[in-house]
C-alpha positions as CSV (number, residue, x, y, z in Angstrom):
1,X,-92.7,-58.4,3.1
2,X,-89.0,-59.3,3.6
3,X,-85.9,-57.4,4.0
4,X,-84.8,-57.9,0.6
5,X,-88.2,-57.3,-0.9
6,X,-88.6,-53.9,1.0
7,X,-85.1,-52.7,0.1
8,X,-85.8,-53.3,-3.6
9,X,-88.2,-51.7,-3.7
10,X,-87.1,-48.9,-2.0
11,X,-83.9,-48.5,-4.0
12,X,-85.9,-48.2,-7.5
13,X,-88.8,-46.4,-6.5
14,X,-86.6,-43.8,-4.7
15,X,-82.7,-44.5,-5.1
16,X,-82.1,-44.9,-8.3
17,X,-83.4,-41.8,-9.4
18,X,-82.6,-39.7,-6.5
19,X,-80.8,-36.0,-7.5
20,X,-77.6,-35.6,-5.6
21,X,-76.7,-32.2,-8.1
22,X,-77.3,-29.9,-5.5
23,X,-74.7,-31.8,-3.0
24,X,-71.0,-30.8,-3.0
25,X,-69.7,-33.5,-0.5
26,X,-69.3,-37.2,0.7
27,X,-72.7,-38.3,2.2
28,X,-73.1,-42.1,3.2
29,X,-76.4,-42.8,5.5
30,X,-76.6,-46.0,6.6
31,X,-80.4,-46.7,6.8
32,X,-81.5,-49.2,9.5
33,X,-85.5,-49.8,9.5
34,X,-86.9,-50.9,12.3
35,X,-89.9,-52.9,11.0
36,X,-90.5,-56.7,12.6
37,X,-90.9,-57.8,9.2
38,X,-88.9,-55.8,7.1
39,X,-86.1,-55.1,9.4
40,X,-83.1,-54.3,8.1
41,X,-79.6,-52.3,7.0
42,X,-79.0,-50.6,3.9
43,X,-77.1,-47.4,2.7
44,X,-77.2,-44.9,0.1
45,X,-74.2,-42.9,-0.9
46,X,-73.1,-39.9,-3.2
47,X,-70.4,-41.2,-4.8
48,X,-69.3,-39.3,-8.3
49,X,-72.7,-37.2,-8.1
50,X,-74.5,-40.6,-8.4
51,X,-76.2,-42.9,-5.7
52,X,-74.4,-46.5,-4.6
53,X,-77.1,-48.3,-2.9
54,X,-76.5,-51.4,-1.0
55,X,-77.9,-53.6,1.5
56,X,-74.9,-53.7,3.6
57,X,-73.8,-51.7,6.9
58,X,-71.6,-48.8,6.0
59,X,-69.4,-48.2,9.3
60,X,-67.6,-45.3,7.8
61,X,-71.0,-43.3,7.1
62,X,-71.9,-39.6,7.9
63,X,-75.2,-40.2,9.6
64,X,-77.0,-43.7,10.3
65,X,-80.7,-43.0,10.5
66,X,-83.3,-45.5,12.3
67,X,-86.5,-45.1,11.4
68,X,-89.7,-47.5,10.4
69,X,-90.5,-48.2,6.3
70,X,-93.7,-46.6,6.1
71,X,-92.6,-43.4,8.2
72,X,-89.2,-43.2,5.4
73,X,-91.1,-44.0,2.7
74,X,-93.8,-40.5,4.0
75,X,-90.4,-38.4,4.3
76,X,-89.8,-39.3,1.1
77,X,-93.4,-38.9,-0.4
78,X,-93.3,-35.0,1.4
79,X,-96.2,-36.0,3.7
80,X,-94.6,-35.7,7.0
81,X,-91.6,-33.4,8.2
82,X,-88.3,-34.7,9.5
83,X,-87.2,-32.3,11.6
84,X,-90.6,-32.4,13.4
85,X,-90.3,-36.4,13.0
86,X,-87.2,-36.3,14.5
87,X,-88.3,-34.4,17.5
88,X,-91.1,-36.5,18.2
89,X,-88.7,-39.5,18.8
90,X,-90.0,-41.1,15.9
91,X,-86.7,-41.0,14.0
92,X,-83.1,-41.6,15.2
93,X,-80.2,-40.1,13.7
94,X,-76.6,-40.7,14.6
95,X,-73.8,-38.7,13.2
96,X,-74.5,-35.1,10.7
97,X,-77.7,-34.7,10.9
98,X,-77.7,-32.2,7.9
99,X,-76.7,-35.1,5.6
100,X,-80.1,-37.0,6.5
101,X,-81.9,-33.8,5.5
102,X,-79.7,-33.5,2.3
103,X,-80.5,-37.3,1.1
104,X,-84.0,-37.1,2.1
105,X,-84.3,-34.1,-0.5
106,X,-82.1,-35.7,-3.1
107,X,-83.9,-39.0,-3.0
108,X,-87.5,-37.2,-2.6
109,X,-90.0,-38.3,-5.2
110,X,-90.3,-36.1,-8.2
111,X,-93.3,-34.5,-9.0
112,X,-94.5,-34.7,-12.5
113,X,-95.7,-31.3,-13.7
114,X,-99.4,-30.8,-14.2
115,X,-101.1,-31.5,-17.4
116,X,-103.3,-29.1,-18.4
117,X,-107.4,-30.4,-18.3
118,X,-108.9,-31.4,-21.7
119,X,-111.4,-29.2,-21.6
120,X,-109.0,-25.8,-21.0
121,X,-107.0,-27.0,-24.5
122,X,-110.1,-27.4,-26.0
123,X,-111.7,-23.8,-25.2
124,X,-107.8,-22.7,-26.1
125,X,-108.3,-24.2,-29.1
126,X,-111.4,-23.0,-29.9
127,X,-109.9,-19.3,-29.3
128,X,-107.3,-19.7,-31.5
129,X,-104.5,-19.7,-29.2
């Protein structure tokens, strides 16, 4: 997979939709990953309460972040930690950290709520409720 290909799909399965209600300031992360084959710079900022994604450097960001696809794409997905990631070497961050943290919860993946089982509508149902 190439840069370009990665970054897509990066910026619609995450990006596009991320949340940014709950931040009250700038935030630009310039995102290098580190992958042979999908190496590459992009950033994600909050601009009007809204995210401006690009695959460009942003040299006047609040945090540039290294860190390999697959690891961002588990920060995102809630499967791994970043603080602990972070102290494990396995993440580099340059700048306020706090604003890493703060996009990785805007842009996590949102959980859709859980359907309730045919078969407890059914015996519902069947009560009358």
């Amino acid at each position: 997979m190439t840069f370009n290909e990665k970054f897509e799909e990066l910026k619609e399965k995450y990006a596009l939709r991320a949340d940014f209600s709950k931040i009250n300031y700038d935030l630009a992360a310039e995102i290098t990953l580190t992958d042979g084959d999908c190496g590459g710079t992009f950033y994600v900022a909050r601009i009007k309460n809204k995210p401006d994604v690009q695959p460009y450097n942003y040299y006047d960001n609040t945090v540039s972040v290294k860190i390999k696809s697959s690891l961002l794409e588990e920060l995102l997905e809630g499967k791994k930690d970043p603080v602990n990631e972070f102290l494990l070497g396995n993440v580099e961050a340059e700048g306020d950290a706090s604003h890493a943290l703060a996009l990785i919860d805007a842009l996590k993946s949102k959980k859709r709520p859980r359907e309730r089982s045919a078969g407890k509508q059914s015996a519902r149902q069947s009560e009358g409720v």
